[in-house]
mmCIF file of the C-alpha atoms, coordinates in Angstrom:
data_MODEL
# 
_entry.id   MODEL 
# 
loop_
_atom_site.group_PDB 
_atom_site.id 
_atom_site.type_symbol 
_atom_site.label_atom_id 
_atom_site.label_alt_id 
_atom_site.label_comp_id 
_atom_site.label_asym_id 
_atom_site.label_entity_id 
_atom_site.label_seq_id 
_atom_site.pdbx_PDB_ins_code 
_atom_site.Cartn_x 
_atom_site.Cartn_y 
_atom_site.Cartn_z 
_atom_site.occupancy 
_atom_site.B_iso_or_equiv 
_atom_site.pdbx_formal_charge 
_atom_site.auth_seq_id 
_atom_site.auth_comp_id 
_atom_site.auth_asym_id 
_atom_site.auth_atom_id 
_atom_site.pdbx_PDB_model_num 
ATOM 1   C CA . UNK A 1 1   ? 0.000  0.000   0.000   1.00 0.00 ? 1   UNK A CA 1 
ATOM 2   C CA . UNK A 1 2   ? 2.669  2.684   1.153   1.00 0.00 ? 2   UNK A CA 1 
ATOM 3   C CA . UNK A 1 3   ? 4.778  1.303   -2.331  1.00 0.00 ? 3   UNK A CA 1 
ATOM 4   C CA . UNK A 1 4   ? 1.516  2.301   -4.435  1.00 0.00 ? 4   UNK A CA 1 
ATOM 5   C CA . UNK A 1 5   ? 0.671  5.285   -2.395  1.00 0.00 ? 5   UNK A CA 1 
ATOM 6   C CA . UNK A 1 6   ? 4.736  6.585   -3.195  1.00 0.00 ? 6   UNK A CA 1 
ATOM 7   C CA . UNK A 1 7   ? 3.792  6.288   -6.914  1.00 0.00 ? 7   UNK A CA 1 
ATOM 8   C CA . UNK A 1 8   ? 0.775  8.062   -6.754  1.00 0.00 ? 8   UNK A CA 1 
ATOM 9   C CA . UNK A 1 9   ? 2.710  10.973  -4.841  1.00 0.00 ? 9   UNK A CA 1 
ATOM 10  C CA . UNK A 1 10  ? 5.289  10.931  -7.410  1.00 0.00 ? 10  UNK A CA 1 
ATOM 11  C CA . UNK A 1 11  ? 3.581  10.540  -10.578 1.00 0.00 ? 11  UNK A CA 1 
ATOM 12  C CA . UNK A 1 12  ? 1.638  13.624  -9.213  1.00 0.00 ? 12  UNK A CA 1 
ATOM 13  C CA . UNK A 1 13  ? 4.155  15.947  -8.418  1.00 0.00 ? 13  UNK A CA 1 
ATOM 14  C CA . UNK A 1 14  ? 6.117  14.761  -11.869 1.00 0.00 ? 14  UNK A CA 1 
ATOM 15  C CA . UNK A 1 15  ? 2.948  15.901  -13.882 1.00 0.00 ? 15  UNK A CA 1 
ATOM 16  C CA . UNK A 1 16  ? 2.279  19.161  -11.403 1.00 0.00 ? 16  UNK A CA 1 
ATOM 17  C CA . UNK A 1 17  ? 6.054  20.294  -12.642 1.00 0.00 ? 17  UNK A CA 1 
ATOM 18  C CA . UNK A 1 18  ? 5.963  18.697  -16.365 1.00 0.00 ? 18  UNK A CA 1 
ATOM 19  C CA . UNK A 1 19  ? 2.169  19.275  -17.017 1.00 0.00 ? 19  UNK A CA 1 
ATOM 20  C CA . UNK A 1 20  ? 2.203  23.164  -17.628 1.00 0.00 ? 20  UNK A CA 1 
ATOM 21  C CA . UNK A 1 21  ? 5.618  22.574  -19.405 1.00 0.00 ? 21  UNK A CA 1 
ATOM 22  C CA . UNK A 1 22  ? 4.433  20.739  -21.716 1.00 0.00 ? 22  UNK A CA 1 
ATOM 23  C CA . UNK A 1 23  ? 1.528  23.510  -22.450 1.00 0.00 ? 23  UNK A CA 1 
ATOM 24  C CA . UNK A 1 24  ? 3.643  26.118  -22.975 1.00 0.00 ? 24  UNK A CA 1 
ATOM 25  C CA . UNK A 1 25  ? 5.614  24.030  -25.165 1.00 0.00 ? 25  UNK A CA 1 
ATOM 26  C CA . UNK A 1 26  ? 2.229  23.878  -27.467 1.00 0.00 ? 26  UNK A CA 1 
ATOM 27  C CA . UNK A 1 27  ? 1.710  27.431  -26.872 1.00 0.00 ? 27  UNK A CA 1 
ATOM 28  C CA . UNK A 1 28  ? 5.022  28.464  -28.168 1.00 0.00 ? 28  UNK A CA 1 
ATOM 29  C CA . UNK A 1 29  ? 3.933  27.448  -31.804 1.00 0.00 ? 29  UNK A CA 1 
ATOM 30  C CA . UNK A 1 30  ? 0.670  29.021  -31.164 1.00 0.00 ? 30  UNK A CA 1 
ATOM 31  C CA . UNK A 1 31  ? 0.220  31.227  -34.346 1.00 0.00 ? 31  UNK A CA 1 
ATOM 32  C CA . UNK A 1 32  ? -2.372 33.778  -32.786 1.00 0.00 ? 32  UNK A CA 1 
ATOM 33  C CA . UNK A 1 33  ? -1.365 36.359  -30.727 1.00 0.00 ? 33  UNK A CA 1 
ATOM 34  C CA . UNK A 1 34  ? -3.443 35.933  -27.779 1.00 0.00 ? 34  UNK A CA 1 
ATOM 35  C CA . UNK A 1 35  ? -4.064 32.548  -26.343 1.00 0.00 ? 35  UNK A CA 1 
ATOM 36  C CA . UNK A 1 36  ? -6.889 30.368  -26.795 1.00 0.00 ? 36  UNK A CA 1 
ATOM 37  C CA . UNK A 1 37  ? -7.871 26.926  -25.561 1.00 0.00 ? 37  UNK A CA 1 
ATOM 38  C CA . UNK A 1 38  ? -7.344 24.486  -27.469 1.00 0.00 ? 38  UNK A CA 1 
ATOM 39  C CA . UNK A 1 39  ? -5.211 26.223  -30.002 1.00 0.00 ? 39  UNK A CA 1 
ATOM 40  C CA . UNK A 1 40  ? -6.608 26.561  -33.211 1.00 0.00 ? 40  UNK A CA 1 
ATOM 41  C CA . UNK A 1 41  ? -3.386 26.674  -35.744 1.00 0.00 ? 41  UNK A CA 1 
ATOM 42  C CA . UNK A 1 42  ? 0.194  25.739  -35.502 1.00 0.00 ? 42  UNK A CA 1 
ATOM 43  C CA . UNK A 1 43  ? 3.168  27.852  -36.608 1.00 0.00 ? 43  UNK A CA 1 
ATOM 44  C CA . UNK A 1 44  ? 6.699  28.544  -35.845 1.00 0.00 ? 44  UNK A CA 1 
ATOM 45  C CA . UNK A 1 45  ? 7.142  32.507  -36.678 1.00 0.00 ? 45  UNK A CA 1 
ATOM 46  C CA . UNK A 1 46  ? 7.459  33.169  -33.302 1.00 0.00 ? 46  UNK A CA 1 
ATOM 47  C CA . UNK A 1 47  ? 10.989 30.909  -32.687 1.00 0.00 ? 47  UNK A CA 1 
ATOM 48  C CA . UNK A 1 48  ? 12.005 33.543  -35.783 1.00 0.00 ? 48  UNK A CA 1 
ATOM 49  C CA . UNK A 1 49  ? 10.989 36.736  -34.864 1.00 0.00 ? 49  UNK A CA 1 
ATOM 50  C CA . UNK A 1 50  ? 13.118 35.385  -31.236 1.00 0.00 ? 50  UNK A CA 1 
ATOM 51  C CA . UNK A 1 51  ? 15.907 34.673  -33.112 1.00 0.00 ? 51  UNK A CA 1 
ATOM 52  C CA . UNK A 1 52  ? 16.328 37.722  -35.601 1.00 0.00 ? 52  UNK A CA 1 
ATOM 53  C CA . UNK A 1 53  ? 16.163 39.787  -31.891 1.00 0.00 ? 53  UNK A CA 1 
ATOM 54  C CA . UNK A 1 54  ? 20.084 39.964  -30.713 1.00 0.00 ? 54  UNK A CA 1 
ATOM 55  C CA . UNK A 1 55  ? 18.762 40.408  -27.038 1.00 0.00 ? 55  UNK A CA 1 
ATOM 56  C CA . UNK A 1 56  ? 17.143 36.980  -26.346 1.00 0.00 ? 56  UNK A CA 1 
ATOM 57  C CA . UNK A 1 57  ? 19.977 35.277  -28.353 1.00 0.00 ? 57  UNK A CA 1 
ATOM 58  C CA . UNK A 1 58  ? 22.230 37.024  -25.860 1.00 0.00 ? 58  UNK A CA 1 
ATOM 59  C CA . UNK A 1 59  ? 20.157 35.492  -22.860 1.00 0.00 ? 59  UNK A CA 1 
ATOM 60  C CA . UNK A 1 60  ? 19.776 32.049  -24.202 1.00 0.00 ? 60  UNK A CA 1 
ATOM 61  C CA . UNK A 1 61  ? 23.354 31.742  -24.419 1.00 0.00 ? 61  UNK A CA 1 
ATOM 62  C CA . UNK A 1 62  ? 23.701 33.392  -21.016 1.00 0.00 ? 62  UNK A CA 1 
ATOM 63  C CA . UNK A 1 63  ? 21.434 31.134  -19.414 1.00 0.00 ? 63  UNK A CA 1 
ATOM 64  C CA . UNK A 1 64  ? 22.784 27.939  -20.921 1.00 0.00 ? 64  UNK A CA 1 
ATOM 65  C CA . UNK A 1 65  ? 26.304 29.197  -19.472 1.00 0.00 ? 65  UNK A CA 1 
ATOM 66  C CA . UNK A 1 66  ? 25.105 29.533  -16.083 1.00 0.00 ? 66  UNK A CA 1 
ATOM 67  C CA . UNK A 1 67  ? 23.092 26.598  -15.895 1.00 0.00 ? 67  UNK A CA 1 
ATOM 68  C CA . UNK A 1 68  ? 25.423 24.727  -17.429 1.00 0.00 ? 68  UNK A CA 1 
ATOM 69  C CA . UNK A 1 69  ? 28.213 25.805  -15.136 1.00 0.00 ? 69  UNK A CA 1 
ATOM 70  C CA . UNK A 1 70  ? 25.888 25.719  -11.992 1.00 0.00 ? 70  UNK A CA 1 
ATOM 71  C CA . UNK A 1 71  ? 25.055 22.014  -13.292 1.00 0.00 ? 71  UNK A CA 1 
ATOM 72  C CA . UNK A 1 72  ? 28.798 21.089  -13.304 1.00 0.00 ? 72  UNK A CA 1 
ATOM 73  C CA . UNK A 1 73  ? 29.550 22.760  -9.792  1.00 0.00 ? 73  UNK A CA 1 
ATOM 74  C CA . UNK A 1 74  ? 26.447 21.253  -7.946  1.00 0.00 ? 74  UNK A CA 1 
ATOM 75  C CA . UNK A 1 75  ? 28.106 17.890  -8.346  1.00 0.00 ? 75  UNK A CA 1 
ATOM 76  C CA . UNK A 1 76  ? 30.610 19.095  -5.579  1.00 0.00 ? 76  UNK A CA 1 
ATOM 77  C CA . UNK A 1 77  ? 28.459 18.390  -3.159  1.00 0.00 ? 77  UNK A CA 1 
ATOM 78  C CA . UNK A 1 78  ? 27.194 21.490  -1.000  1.00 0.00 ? 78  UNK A CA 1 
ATOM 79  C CA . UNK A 1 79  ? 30.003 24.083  -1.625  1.00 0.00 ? 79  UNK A CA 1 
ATOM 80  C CA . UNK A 1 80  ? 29.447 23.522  -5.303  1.00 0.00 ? 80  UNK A CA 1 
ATOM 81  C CA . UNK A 1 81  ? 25.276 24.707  -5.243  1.00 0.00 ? 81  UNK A CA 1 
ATOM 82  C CA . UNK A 1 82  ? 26.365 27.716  -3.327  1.00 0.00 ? 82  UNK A CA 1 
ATOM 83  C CA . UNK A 1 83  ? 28.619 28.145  -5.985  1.00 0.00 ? 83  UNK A CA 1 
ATOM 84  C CA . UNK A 1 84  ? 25.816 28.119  -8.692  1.00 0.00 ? 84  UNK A CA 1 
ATOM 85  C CA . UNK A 1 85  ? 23.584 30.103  -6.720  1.00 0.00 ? 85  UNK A CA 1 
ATOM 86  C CA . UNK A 1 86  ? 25.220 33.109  -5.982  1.00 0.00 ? 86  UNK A CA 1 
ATOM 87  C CA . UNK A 1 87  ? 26.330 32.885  -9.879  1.00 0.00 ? 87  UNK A CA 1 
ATOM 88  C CA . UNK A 1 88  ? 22.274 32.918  -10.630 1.00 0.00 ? 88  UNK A CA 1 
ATOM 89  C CA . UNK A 1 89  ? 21.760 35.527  -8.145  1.00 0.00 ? 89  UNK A CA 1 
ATOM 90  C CA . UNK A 1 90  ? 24.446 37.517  -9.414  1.00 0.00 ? 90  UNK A CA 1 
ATOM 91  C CA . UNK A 1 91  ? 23.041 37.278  -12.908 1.00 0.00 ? 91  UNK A CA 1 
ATOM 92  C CA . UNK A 1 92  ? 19.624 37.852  -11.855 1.00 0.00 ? 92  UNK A CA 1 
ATOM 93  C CA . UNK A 1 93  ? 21.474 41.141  -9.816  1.00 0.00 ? 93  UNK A CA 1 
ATOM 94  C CA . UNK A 1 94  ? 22.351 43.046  -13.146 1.00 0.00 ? 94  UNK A CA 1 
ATOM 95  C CA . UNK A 1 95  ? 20.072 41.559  -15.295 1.00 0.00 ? 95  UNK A CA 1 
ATOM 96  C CA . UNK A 1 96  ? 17.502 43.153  -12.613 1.00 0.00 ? 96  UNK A CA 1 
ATOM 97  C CA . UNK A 1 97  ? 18.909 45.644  -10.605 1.00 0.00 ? 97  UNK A CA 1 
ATOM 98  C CA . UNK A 1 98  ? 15.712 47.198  -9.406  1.00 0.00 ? 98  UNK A CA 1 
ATOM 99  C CA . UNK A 1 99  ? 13.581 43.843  -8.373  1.00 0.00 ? 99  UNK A CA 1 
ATOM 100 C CA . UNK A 1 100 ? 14.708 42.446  -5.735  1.00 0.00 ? 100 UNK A CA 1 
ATOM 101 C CA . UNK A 1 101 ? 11.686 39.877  -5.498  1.00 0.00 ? 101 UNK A CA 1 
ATOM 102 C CA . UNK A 1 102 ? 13.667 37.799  -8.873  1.00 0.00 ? 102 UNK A CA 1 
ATOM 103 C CA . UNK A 1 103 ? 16.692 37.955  -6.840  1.00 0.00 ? 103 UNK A CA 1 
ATOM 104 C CA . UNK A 1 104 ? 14.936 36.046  -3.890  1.00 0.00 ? 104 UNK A CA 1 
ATOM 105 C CA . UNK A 1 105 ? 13.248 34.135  -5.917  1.00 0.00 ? 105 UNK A CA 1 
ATOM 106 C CA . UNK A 1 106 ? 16.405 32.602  -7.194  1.00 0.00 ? 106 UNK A CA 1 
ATOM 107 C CA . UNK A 1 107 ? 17.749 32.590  -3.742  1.00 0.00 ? 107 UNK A CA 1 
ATOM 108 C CA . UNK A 1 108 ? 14.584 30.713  -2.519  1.00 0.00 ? 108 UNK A CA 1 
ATOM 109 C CA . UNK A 1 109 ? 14.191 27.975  -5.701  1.00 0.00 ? 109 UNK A CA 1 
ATOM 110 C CA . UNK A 1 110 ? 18.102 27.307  -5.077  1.00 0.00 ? 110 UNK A CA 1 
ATOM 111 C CA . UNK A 1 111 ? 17.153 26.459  -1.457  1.00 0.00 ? 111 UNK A CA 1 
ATOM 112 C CA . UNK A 1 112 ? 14.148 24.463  -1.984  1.00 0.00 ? 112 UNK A CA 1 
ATOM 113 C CA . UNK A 1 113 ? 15.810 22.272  -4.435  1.00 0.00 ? 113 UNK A CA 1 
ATOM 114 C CA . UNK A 1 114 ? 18.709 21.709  -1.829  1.00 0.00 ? 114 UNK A CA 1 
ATOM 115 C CA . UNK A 1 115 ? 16.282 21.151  0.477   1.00 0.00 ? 115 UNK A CA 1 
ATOM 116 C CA . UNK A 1 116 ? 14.635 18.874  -1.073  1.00 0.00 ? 116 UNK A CA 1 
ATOM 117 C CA . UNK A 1 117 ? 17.277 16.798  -2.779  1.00 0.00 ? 117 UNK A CA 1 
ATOM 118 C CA . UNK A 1 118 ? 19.485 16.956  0.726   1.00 0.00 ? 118 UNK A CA 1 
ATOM 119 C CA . UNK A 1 119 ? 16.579 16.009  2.865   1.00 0.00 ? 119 UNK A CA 1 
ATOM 120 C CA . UNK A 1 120 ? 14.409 13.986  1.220   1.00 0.00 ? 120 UNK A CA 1 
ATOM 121 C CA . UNK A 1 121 ? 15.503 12.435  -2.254  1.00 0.00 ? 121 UNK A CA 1 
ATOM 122 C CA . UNK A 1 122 ? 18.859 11.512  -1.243  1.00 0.00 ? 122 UNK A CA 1 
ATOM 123 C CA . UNK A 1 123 ? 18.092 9.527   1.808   1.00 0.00 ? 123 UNK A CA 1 
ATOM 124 C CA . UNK A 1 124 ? 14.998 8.041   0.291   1.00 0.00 ? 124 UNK A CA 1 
ATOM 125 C CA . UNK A 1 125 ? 16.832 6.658   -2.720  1.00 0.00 ? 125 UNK A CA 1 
ATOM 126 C CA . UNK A 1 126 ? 20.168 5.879   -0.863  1.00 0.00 ? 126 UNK A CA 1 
ATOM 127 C CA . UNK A 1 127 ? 18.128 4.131   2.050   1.00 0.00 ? 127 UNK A CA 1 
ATOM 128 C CA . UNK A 1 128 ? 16.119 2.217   -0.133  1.00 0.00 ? 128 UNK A CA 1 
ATOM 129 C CA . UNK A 1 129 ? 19.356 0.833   -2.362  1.00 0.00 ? 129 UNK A CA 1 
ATOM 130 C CA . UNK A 1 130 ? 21.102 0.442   1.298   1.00 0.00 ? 130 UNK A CA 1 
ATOM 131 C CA . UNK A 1 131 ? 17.730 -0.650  3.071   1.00 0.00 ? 131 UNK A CA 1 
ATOM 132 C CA . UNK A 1 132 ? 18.594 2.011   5.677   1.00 0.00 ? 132 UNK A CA 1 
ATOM 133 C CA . UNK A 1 133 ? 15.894 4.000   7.328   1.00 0.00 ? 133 UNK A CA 1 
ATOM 134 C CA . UNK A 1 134 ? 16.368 7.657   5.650   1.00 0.00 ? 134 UNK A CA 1 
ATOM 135 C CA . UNK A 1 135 ? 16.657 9.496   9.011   1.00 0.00 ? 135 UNK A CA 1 
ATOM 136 C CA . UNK A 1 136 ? 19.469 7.612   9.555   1.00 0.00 ? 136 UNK A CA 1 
ATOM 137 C CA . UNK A 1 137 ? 21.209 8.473   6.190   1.00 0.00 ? 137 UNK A CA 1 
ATOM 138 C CA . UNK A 1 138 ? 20.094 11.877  6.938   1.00 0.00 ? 138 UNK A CA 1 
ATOM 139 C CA . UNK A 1 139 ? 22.205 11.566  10.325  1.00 0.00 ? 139 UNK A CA 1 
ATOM 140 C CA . UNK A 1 140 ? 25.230 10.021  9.168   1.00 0.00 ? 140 UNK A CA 1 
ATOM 141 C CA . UNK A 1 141 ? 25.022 12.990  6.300   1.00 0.00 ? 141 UNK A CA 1 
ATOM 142 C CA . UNK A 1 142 ? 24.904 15.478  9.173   1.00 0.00 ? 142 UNK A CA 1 
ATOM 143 C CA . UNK A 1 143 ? 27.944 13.548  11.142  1.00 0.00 ? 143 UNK A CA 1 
ATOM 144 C CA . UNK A 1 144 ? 30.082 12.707  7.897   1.00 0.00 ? 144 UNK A CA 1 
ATOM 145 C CA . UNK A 1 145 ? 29.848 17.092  7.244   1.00 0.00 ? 145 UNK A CA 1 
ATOM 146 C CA . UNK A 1 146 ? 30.803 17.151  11.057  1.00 0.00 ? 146 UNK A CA 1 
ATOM 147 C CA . UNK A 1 147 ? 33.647 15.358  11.096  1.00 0.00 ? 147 UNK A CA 1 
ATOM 148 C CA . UNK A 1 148 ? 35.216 15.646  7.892   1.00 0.00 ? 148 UNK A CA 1 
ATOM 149 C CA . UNK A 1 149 ? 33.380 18.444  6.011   1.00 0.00 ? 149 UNK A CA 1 
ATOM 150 C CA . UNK A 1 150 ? 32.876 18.694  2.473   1.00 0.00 ? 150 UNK A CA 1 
ATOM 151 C CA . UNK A 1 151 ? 35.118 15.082  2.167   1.00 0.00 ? 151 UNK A CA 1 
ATOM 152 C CA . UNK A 1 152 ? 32.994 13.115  4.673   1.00 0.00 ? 152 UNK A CA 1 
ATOM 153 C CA . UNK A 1 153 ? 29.612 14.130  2.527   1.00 0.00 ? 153 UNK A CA 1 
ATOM 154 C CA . UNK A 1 154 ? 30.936 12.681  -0.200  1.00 0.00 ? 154 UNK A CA 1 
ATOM 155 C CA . UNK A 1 155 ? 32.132 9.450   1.788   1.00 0.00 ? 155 UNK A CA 1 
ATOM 156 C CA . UNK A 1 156 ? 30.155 9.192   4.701   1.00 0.00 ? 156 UNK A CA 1 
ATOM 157 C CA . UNK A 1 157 ? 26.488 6.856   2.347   1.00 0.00 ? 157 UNK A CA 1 
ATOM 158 C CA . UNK A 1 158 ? 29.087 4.918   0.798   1.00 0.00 ? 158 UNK A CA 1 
ATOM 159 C CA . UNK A 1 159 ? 31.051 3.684   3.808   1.00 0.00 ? 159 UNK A CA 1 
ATOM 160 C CA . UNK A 1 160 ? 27.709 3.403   5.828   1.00 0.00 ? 160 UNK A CA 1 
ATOM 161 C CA . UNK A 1 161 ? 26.652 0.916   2.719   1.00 0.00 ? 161 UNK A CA 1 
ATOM 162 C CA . UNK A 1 162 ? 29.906 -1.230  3.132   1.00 0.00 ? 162 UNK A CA 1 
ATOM 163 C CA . UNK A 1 163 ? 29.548 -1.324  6.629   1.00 0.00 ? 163 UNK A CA 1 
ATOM 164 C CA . UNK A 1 164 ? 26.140 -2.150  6.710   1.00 0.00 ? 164 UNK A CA 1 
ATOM 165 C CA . UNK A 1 165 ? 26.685 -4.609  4.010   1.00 0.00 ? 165 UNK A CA 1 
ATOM 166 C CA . UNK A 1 166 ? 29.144 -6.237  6.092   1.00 0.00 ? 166 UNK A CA 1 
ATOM 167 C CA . UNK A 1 167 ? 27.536 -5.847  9.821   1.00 0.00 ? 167 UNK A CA 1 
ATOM 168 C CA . UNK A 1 168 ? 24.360 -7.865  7.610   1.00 0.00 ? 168 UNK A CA 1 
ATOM 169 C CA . UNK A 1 169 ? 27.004 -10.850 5.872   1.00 0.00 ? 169 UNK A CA 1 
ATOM 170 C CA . UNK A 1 170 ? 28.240 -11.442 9.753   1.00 0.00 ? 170 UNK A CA 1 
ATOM 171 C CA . UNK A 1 171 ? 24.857 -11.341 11.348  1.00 0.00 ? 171 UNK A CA 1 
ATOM 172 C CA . UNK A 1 172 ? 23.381 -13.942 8.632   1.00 0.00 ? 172 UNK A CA 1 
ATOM 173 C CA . UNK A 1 173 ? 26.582 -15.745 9.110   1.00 0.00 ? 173 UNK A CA 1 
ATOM 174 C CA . UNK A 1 174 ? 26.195 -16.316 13.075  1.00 0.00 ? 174 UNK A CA 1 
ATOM 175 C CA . UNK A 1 175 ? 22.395 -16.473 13.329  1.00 0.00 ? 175 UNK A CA 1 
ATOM 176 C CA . UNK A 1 176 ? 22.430 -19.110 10.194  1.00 0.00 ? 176 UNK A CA 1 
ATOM 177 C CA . UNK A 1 177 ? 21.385 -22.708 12.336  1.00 0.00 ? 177 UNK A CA 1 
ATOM 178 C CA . UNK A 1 178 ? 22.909 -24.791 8.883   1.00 0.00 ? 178 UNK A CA 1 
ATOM 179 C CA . UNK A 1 179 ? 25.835 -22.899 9.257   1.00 0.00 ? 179 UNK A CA 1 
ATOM 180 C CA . UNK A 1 180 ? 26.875 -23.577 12.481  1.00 0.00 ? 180 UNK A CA 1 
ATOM 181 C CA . UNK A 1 181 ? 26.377 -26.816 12.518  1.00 0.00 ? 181 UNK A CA 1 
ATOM 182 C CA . UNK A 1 182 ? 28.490 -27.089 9.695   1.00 0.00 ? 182 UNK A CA 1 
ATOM 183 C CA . UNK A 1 183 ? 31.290 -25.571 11.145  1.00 0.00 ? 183 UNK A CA 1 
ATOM 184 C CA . UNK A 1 184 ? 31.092 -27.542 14.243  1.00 0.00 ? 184 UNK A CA 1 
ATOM 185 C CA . UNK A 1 185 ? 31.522 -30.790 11.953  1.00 0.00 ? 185 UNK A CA 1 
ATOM 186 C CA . UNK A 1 186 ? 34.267 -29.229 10.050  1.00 0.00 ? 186 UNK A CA 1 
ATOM 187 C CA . UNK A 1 187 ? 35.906 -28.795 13.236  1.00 0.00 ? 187 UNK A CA 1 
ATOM 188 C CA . UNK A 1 188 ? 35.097 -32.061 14.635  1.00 0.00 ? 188 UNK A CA 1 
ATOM 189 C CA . UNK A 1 189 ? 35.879 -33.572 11.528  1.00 0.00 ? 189 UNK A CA 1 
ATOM 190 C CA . UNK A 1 190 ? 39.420 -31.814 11.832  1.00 0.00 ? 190 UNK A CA 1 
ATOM 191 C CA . UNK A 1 191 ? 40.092 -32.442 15.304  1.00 0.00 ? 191 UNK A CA 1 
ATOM 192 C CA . UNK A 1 192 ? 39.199 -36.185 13.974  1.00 0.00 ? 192 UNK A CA 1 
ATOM 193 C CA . UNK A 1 193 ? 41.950 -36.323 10.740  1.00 0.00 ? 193 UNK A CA 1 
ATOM 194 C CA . UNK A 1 194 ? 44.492 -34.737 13.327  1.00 0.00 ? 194 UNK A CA 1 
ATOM 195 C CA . UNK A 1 195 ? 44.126 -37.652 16.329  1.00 0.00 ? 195 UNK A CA 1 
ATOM 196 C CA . UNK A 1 196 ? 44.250 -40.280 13.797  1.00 0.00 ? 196 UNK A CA 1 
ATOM 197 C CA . UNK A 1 197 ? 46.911 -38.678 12.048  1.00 0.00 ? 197 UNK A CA 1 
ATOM 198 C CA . UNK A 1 198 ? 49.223 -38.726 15.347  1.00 0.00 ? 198 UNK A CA 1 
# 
């Protein structure tokens, strides 16, 4: 039930951020001016009349710099998206200089998506693959950032895996009946070979 239920939750919130993506993707190659529902003809004039103006060139390549930069340093885990946001905000500065409500909104998407992906995407997905509850991935991020910094973020879910990997091998190992007996009659059986031996 809670499997199904995680679905639901995430096919919803995948169509609540694609769905109006996807219609303003149709309503680029609207050819009226105003818009109607459902659109009535198809063109692409308006990708031309973009692309003859030297302005939004300028800003397409400007934003596919930045994000593409801000992609590259977010992989560095925490230092990197403060990198990339104060890169967007800085943008967003003199491409705006007197509204600061796009400046925080930068400021505030940047920390919602760390936020999120920090909090709650990275322990679900790691604690699932690890079967580790995700508070406790969530703790061992916080103590792996206390004890080694930026280092022990990046090492802390991988060494927790190995150990838990290992702390699970030992405990199946000892609590395994069959395999105890086993090695008790290996044992025996060696203590046997030895006496006759002598």
């Amino acid at each position: 039930m809670a499997g199904w239920l995680l679905r639901a939750a995430t096919g919803a919130v995948i169509a609540f951020l694609y769905l109006p993506i996807a219609i303003i993707a149709l309503y680029a190659f609207n050819a009226q001016r105003i818009q109607v529902w459902p659109i009535q003809e198809f063109s692409t004039q308006w990708f031309g009349s973009a692309w003859d103006n030297p302005s939004v060139r300028d800003a397409l390549v400007l934003s596919i710099q930045v994000g593409l930069l801000s992609a590259v340093l977010a992989w560095v885990p925490y230092v990197g998206s403060v990198v990339g946001c104060v890169l967007v905000v800085c943008v967003a500065a003199t491409d705006f200089p007197g509204q600061p409500m796009k400046i925080y909104g930068c400021i505030l998407l940047f920390l919602s998506v760390r936020v999120l992906d920090d909090f709650v995407f990275l322990p679900l997905t790691v604690g699932r693959s690890l079967r580790l509850h995700p508070v406790l991935s969530v703790l061992m991020l916080f103590l792996g950032a206390a004890v080694a910094g930026p280092t022990g973020l990046v090492l802390v879910l991988p060494v927790l895996g190995v150990v838990a990997v290992i702390v699970e091998t030992l405990l199946q190992i000892v609590t395994d009946h069959r395999l105890r007996v086993r090695f008790r009659d290996a044992r025996q059986l060696k203590l046997g070979l030895r006496l006759d031996s002598t």
